[in-house]
N, C-alpha and C positions, 0 to 999 in steps of 0.2 A: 755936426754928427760925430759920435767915437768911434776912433780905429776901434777895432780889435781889441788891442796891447790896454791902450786907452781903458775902453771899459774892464778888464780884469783887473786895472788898478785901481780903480773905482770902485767894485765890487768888493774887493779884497777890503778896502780902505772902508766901505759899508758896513761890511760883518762885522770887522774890528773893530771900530765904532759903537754898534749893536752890542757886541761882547762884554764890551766895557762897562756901558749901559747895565744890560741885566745882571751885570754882578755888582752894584748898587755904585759905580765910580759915581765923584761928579766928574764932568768935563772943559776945558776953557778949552775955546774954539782957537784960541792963539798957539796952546800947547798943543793942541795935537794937530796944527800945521805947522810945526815943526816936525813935528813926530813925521808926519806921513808925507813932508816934506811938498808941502803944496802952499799955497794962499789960504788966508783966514778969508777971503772970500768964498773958496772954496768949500773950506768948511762949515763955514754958515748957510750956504747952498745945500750941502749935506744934510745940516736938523732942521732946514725950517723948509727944503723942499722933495728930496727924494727921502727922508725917512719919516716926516708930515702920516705917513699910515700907523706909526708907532705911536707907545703911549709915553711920550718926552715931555720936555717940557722944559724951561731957564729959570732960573730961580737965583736971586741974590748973584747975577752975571756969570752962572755954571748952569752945563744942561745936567737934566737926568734924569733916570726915569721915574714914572711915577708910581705912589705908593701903593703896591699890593702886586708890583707886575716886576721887582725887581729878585734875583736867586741871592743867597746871601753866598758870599764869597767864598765858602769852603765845603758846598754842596757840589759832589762828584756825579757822576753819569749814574753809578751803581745807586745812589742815593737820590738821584732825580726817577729812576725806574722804581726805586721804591714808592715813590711819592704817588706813580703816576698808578700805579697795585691800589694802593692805600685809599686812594681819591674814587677808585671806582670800585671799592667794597666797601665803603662808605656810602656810596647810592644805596646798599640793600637795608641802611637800619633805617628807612624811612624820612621823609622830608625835614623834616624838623635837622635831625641830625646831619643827614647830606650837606642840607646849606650851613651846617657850621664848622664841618669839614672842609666844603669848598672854599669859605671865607678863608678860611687857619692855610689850607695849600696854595691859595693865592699870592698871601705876604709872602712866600720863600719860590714860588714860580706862577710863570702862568703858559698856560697847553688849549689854545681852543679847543681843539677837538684831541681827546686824547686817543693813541692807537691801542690801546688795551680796553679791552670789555671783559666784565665779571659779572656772570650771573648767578648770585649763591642767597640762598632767602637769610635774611637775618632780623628776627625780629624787631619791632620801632620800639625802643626804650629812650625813646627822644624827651619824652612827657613826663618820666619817670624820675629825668637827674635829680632834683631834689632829694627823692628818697633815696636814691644810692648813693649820693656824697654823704649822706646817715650812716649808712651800710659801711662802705668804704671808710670814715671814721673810726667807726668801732671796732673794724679789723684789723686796723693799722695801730688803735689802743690797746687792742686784746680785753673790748669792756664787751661787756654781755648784750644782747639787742632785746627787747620786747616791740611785737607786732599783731597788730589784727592779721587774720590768715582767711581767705577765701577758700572753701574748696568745694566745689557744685554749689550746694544750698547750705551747705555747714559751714558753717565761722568759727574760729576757733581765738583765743586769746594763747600767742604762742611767746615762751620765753626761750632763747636758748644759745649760743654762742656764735656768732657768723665766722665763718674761714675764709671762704672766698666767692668773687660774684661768678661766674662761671657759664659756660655755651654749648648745649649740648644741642646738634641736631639744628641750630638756627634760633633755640627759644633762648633765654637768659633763667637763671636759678642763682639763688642764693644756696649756695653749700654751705651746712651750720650741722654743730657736732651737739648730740643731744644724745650720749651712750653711743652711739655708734653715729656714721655722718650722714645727714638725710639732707633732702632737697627742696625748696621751695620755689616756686614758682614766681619772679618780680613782679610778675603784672599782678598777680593777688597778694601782695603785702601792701598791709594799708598802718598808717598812723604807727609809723616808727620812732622808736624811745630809745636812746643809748643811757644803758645802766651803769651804775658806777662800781659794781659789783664787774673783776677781774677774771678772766680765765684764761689758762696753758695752752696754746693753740701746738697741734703736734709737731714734732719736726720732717714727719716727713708725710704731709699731707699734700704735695705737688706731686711727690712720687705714688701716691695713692690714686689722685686726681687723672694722674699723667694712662693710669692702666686703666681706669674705668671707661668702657667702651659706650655706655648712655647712661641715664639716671636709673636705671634700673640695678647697680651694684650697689655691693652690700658692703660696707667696711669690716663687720664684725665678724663676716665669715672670712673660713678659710677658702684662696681661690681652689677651685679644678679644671683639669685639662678639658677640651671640647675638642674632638677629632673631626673635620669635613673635610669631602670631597668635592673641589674644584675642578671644573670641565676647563677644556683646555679655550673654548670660547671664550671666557670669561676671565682669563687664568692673568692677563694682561693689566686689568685693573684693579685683581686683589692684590698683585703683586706689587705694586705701584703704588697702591697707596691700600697701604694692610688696613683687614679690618681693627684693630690692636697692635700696641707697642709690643705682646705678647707673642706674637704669629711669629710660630715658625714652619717651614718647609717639611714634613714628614721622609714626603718620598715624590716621584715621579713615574707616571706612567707610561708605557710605550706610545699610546693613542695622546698623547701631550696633558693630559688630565695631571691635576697633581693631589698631593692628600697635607694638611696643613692642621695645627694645631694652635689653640687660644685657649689664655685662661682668663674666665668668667668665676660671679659668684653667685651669679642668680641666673635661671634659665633664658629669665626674659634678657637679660644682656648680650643673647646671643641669636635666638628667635626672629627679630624683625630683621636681621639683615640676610636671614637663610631666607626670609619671607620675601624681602625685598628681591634677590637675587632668582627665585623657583623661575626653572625646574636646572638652575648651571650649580647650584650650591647643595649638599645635602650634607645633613646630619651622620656622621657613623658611630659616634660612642661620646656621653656614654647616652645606656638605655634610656634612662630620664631625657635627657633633652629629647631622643629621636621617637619615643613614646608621645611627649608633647606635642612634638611638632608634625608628628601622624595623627592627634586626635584635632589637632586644629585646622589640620587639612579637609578631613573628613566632617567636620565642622562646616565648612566651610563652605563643601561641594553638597550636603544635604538643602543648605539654605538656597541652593539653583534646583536642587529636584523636586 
């Protein structure tokens, strides 16, 4: 039986062992009784009977572990919590994809159960890669794309330049500039063709990307301010995470409410999240949006009467 003293040295002598392991060492069982200043009995005791639950293994008279379960040696804690983010937003683009996320986070760690959960919808574009490594191609060439286009019952034979694949809201779009930058939907692009016909992608189409708050903006127009007011219930998670890179703090009010400002280029880029939000969010200027977003109300409550 172990003292005490005994099994902390053991334990200790365990871990390190383990350590060495998941960061892809091999091991001779002769060198690390020296190391740990024991018998090669002992350490042969070690891999083939108290750590027998692990995925080891000897190979060419060195242990180690086995492939898909070992960290690669200069993966830090910050970069394993990434991994472990990454692996479970990865469950949301649907099966196909998860399990080849899971494969790919495997090779650099393994976490049975991980202590992070994410639940954010992300559409399955698992079925899809084909057509986006096209897409992706011809972005990365600055060559033009042609595409069949689904849209309801219309088809359209669409030519026009891709810029970037892009996520708005959970669904995936092709963003592609055709006079000003419009948006296609990946799940209805069908039978893509990279052209050999070249075009000038902008420079500063991230910082465009970057301020559009859903596929409802307009590149061509000039933005304008939207004025609303924030109740103070709610006031925690606009703040927290703005609706736009544009949101600023107007003012504050005594009863904790605040008044904040965005700029949109189309009405609708701002509408569904005053809608999402009713009755903690309102419109106050300008007239257009708060016009709108009263006749949709009213809209709305006719179709209950």
């Amino acid at each position: 039986m172990f003292k005490k003293h005994d099994y902390d040295k053991t334990l200790y002598r365990l871990v390190q062992i383990l350590s060495k392991l998941y960061y892809g060492d091999l091991l001779d069982s002769k060198e690390l009784a020296e190391e740990f200043n024991v018998s090669v009995r002992t350490i042969q005791r070690d891999l083939n009977e108290r750590l027998i639950g692990f995925p080891i293994s000897k190979q060419n008279g060195k242990w180690r572990m086995e492939e898909g379960f070992s960290l690669t040696k200069n993966i830090s804690v910050k970069e394993e919590f990434t991994l472990q983010v990454l692996e479970e937003i990865s469950k949301n683009f649907g099966d196909d994809f998860s399990k080849s996320a899971k494969s790919l986070f495997e090779k650099l760690r393994n976490i049975e159960d991980s202590p992070i959960y994410i639940k954010n919808y992300m559409e399955d574009i698992s079925k899809d890669i084909e057509k986006i490594r096209e897409i992706e191609s011809a972005i990365n060439t600055n060559n033009k794309v042609s595409f069949t286009y689904k849209k309801g019952n219309e088809t359209k034979e669409i030519e026009t330049n891709p810029l970037k694949i892009v996520n708005y809201e959970g669904l995936w779009y092709l963003s592609a500039l055709d006079k000003k930058i419009k948006t296609y939907r990946l799940k209805s692009i069908r039978e893509v063709t990279i052209l050999e016909e070249k075009f000038k992608k902008p420079k500063d189409i991230d910082s465009i990307l970057d301020k559009a708050i859903n596929i409802w903006f307009e590149s061509d127009k000039k933005p304008f301010t939207v004025k609303l007011k924030v109740e103070n219930r709610i006031k925690q998670y606009i703040l927290e995470k703005p609706i736009s890179p544009t949101q600023n703090v107007l003012q504050e009010f005594e009863n904790g409410d605040i008044e904040i400002s965005v700029q949109i280029t189309n009405n609708m880029e701002i509408l569904p999240t005053i809608k999402y939000w009713i009755p903690h969010l309102i419109p106050m200027e300008p007239k257009a949006v708060v016009d709108e977003f009263n006749n949709n109300l009213e809209t709305m409550l006719k179709r209950f009467n």
